[in-house]
DOLO-27307 format. One line per field, with one value per atom (N, C-alpha, C): residue number from 1; residue in three letters; atom name; x, y, z. Coordinates in steps of 0.2 Angstrom, whole numbers, plus 5000, padded with zeros to 4 digits. Example, Ala and Ser with C-alpha at 12.3 -4.5 7.8 and 13.67 -1.06 7.14 Angstrom:
2
k: 1; 1; 1; 2; 2; 2 $
r: ALA; ALA; ALA; SER; SER; SER $
a: N; CA; C; N; CA; C $
east: 5066; 5062; 5066; 5064; 5068; 5064 $
north: 4972; 4978; 4984; 4989; 4995; 5000 $
up: 5039; 5039; 5039; 5035; 5036; 5039 $
% end
This chain:
123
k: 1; 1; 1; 2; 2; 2; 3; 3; 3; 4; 4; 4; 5; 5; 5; 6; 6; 6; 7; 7; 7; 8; 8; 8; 9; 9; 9; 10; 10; 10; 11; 11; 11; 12; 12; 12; 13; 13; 13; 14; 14; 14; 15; 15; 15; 16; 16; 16; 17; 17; 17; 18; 18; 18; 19; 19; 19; 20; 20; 20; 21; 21; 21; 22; 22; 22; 23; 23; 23; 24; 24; 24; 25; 25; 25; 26; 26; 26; 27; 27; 27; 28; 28; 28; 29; 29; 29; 30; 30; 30; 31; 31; 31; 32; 32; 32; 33; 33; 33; 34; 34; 34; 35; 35; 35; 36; 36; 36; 37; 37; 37; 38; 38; 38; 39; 39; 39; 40; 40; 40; 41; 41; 41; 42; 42; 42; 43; 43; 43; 44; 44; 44; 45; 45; 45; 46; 46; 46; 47; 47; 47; 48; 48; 48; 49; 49; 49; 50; 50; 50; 51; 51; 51; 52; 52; 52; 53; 53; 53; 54; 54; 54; 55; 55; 55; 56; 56; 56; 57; 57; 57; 58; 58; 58; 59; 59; 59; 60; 60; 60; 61; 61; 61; 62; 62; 62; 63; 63; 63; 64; 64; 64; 65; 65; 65; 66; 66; 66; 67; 67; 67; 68; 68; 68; 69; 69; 69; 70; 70; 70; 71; 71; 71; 72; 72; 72; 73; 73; 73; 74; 74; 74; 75; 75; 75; 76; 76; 76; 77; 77; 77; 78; 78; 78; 79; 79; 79; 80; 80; 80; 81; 81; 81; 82; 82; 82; 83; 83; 83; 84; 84; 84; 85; 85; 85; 86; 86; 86; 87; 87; 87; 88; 88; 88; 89; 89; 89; 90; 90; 90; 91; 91; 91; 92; 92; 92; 93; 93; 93; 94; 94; 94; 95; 95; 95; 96; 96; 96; 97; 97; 97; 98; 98; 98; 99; 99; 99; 100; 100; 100; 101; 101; 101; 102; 102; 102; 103; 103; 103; 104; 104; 104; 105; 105; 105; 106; 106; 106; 107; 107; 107; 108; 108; 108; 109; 109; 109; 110; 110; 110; 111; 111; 111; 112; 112; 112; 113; 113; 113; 114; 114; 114; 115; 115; 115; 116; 116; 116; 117; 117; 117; 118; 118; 118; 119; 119; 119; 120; 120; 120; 121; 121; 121; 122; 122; 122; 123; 123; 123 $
r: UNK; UNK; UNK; UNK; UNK; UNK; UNK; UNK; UNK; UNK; UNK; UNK; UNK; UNK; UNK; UNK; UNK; UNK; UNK; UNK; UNK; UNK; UNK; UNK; UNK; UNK; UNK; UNK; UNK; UNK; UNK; UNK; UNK; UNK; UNK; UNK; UNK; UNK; UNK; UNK; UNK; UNK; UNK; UNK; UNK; UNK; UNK; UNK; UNK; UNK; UNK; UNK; UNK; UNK; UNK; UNK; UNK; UNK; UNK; UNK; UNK; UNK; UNK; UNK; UNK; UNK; UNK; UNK; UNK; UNK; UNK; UNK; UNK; UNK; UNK; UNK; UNK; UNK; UNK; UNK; UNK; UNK; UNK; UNK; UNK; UNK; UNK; UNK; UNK; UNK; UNK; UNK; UNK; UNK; UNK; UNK; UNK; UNK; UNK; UNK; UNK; UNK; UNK; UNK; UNK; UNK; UNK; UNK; UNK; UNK; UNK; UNK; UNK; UNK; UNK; UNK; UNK; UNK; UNK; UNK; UNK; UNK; UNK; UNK; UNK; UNK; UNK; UNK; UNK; UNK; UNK; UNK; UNK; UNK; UNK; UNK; UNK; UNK; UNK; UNK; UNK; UNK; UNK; UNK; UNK; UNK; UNK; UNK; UNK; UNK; UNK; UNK; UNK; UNK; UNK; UNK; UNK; UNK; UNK; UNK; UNK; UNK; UNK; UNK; UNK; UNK; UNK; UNK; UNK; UNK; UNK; UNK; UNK; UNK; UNK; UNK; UNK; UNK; UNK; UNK; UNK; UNK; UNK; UNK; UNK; UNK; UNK; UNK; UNK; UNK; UNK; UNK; UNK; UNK; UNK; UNK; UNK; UNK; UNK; UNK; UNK; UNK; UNK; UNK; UNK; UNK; UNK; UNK; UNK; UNK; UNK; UNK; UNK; UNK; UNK; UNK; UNK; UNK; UNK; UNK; UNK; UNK; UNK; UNK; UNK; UNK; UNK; UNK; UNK; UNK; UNK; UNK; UNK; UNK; UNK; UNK; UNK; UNK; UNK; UNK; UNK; UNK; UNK; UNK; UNK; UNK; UNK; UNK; UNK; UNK; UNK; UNK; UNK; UNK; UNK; UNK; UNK; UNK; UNK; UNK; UNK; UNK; UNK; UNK; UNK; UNK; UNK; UNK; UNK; UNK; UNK; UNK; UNK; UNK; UNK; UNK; UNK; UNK; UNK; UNK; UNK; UNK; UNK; UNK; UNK; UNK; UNK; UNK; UNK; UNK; UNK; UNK; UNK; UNK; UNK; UNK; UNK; UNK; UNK; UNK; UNK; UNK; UNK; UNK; UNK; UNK; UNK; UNK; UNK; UNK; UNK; UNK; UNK; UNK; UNK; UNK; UNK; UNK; UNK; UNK; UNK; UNK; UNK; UNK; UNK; UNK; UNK; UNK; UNK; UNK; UNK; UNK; UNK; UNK; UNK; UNK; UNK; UNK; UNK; UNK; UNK; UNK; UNK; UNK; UNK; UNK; UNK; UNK; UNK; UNK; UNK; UNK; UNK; UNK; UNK; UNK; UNK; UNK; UNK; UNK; UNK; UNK; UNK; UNK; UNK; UNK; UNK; UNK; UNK $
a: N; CA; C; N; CA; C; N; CA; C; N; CA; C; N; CA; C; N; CA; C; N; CA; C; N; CA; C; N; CA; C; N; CA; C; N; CA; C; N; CA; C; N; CA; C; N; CA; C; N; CA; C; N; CA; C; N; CA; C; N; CA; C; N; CA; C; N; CA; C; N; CA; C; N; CA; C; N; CA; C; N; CA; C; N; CA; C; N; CA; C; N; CA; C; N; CA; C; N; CA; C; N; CA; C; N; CA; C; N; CA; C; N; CA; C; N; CA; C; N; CA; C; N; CA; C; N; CA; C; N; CA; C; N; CA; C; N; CA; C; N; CA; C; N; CA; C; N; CA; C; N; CA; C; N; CA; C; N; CA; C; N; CA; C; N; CA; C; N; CA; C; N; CA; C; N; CA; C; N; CA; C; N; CA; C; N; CA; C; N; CA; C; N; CA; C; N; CA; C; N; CA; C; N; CA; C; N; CA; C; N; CA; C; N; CA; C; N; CA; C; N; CA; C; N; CA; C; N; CA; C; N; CA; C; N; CA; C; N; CA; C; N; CA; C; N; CA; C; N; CA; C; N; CA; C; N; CA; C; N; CA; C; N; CA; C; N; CA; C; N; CA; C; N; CA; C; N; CA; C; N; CA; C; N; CA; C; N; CA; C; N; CA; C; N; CA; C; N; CA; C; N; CA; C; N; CA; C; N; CA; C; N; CA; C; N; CA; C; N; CA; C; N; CA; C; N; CA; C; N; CA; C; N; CA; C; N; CA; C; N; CA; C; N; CA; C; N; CA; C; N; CA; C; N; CA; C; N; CA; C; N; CA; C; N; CA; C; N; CA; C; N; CA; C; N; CA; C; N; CA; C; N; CA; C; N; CA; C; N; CA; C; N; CA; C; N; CA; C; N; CA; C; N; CA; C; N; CA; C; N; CA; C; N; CA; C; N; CA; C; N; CA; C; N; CA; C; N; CA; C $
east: 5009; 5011; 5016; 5020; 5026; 5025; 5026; 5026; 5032; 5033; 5038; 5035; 5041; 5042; 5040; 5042; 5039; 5032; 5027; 5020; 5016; 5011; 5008; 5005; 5005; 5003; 4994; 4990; 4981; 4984; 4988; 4990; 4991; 4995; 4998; 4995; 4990; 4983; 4978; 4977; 4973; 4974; 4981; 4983; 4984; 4986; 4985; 4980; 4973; 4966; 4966; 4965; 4966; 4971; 4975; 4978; 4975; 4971; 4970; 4962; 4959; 4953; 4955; 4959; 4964; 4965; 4964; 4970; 4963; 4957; 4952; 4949; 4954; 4953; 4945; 4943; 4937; 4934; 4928; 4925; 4921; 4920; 4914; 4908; 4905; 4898; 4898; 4905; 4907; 4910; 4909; 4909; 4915; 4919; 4928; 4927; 4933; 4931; 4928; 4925; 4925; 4932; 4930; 4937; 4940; 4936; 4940; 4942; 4938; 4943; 4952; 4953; 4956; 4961; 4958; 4964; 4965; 4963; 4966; 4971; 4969; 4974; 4981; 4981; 4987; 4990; 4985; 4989; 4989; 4982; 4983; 4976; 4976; 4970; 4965; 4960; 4952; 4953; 4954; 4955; 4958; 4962; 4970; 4963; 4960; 4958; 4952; 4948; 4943; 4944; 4952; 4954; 4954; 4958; 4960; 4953; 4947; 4941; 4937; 4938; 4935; 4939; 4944; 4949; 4946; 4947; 4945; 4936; 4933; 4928; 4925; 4930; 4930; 4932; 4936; 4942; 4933; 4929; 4925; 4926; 4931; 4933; 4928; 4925; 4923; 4915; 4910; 4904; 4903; 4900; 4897; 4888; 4887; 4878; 4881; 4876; 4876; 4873; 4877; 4874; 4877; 4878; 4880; 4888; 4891; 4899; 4900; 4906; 4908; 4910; 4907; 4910; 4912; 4918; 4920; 4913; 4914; 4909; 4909; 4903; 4904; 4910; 4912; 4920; 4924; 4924; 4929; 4936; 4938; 4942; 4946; 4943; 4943; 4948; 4943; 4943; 4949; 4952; 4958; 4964; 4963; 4968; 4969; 4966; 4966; 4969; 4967; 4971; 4978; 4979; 4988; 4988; 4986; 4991; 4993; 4989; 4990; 4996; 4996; 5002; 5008; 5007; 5014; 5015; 5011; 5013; 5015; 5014; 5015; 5022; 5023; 5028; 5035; 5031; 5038; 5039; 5037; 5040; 5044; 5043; 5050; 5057; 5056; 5062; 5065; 5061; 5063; 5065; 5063; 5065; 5071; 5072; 5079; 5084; 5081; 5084; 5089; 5084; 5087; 5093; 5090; 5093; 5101; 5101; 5107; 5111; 5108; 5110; 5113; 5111; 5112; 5109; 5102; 5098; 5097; 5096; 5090; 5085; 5081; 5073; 5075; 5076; 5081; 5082; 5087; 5088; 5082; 5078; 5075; 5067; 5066; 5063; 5067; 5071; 5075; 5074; 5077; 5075; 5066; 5063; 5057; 5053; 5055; 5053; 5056; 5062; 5066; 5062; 5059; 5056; 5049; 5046; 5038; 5041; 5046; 5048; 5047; 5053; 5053; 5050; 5040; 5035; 5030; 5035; 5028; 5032; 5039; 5040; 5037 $
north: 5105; 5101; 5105; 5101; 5104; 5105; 5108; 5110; 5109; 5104; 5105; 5110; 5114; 5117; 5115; 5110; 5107; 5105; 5103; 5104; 5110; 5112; 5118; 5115; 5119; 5119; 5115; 5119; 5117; 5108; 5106; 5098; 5097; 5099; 5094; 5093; 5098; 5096; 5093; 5091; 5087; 5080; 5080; 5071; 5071; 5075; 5073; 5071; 5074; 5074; 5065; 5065; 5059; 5052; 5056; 5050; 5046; 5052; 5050; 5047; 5046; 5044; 5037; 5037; 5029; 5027; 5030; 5027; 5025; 5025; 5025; 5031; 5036; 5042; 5045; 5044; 5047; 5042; 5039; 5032; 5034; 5030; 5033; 5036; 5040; 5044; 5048; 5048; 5052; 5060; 5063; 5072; 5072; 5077; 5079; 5084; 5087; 5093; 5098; 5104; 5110; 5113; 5117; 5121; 5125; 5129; 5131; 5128; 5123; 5120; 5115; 5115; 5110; 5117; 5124; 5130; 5128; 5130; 5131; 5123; 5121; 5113; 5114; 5116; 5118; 5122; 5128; 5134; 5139; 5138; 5142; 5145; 5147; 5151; 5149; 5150; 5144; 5144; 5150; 5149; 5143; 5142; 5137; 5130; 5130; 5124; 5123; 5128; 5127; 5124; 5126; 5122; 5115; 5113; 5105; 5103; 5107; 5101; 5102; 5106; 5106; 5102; 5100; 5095; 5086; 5088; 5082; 5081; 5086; 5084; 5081; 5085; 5083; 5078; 5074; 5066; 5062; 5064; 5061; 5056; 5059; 5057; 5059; 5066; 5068; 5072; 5073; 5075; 5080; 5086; 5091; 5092; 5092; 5090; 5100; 5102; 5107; 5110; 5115; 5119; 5114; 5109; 5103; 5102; 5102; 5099; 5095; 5094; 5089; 5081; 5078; 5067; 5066; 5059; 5055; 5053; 5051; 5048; 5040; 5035; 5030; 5025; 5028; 5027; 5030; 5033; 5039; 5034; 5029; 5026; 5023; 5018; 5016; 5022; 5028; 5037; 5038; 5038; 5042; 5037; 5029; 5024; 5028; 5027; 5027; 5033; 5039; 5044; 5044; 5040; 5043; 5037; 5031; 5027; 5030; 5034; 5037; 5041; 5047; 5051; 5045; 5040; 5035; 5032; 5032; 5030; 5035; 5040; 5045; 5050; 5051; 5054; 5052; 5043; 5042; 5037; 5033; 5027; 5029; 5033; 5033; 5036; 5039; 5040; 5034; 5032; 5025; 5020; 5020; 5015; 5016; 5024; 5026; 5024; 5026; 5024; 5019; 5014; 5007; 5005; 5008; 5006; 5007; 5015; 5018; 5012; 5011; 5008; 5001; 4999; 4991; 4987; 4990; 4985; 4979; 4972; 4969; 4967; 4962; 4963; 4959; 4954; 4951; 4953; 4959; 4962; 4966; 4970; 4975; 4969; 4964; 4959; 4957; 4956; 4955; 4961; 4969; 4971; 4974; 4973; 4973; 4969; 4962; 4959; 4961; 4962; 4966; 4973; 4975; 4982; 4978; 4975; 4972; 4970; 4965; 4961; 4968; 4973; 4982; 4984; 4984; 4986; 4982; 4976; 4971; 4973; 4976; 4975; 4980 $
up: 5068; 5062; 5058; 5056; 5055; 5046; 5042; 5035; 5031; 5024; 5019; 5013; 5011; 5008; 5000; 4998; 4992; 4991; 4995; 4993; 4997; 4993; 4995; 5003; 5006; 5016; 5016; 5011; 5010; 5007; 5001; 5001; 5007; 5011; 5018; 5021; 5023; 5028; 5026; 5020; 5014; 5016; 5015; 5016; 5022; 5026; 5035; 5038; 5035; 5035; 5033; 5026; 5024; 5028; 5028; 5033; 5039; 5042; 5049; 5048; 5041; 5041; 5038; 5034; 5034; 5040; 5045; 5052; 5055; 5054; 5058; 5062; 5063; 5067; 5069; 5059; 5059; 5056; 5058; 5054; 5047; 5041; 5037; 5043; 5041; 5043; 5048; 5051; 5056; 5054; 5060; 5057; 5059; 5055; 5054; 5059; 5063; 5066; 5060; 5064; 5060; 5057; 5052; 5048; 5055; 5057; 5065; 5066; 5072; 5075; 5071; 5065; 5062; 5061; 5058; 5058; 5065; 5070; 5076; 5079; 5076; 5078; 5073; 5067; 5065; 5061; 5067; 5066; 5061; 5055; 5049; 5049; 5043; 5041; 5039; 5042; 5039; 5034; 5029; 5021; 5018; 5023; 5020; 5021; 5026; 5029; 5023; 5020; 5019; 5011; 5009; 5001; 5002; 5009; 5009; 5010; 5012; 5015; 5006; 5003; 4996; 4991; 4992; 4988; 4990; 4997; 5000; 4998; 4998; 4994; 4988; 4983; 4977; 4974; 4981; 4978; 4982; 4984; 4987; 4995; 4999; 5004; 5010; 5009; 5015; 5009; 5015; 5010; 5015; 5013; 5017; 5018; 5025; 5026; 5028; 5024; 5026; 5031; 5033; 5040; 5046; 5046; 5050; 5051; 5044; 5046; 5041; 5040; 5038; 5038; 5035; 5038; 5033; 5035; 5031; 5026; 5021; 5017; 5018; 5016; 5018; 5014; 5008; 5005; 5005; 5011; 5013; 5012; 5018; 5015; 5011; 5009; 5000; 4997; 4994; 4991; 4994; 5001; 5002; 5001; 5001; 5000; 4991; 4987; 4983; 4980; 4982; 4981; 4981; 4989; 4992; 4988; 4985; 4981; 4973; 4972; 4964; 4964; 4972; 4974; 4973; 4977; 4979; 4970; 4967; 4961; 4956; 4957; 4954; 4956; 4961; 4965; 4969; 4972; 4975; 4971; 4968; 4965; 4960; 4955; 4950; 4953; 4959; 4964; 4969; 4969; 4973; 4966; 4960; 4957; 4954; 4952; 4950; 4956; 4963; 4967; 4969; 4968; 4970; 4964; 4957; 4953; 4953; 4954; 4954; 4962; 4968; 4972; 4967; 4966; 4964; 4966; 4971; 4974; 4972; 4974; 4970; 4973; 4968; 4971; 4977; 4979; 4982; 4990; 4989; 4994; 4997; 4993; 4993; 4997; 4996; 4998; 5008; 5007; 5013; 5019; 5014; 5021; 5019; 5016; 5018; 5023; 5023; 5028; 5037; 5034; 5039; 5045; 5041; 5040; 5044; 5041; 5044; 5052; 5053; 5059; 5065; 5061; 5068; 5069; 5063; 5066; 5070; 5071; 5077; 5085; 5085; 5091; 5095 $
% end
């Protein structure tokens, strides 16, 4: 996994985790790897791993049965959609609305190539 510089590394593994339980990777009730195994997949410090699975806890995405592991919760889903839309509401949309703005976008266009945009993910 490759790391940006602007969010802390324990966030980037947090929403990677997250991601990939939105992707179905991990089902509700299902166990996550262990914090080893997940340090050793990319490459950091159980420490670092043990912030993002207590974050991810606390957003109520993943629960811990003790002594056993950790699983997605049966709202794991839902919990981590709901997260990354807060981030995307919170962090990329006033840059993309400045964005567009400064461009001269309009809804118009921005409507165009987003159907544009759906068409290149079915090929």
């Amino acid at each position: 996994m490759e790391f940006q510089t602007q969010t802390a590394i324990w966030m980037q593994i947090a929403q990677q985790v997250a991601t990939r339980i939105m992707a179905g990777e991990w089902a509700p009730g299902e166990r996550i790897p262990s914090v080893r195994d997940l340090a050793a997949e990319v490459l950091v410090n159980p420490n670092t791993i043990v912030r993002s699975v207590t974050f991810l806890q606390d957003a109520g995405i993943i629960v811990n049965q003790r002594g056993v592991g950790y699983f997605v919760a049966e709202d794991g889903v839902a919990k981590a959609r709901e997260l990354r839309k807060k981030a995307f509401r919170d962090e990329l949309l006033p840059v993309f609305f400045q964005t567009i703005d400064q461009l001269g976008i309009s809804w118009d266009e921005l409507k165009l190539l987003h159907q544009q945009y759906q068409q290149n993910l079915k090929i």
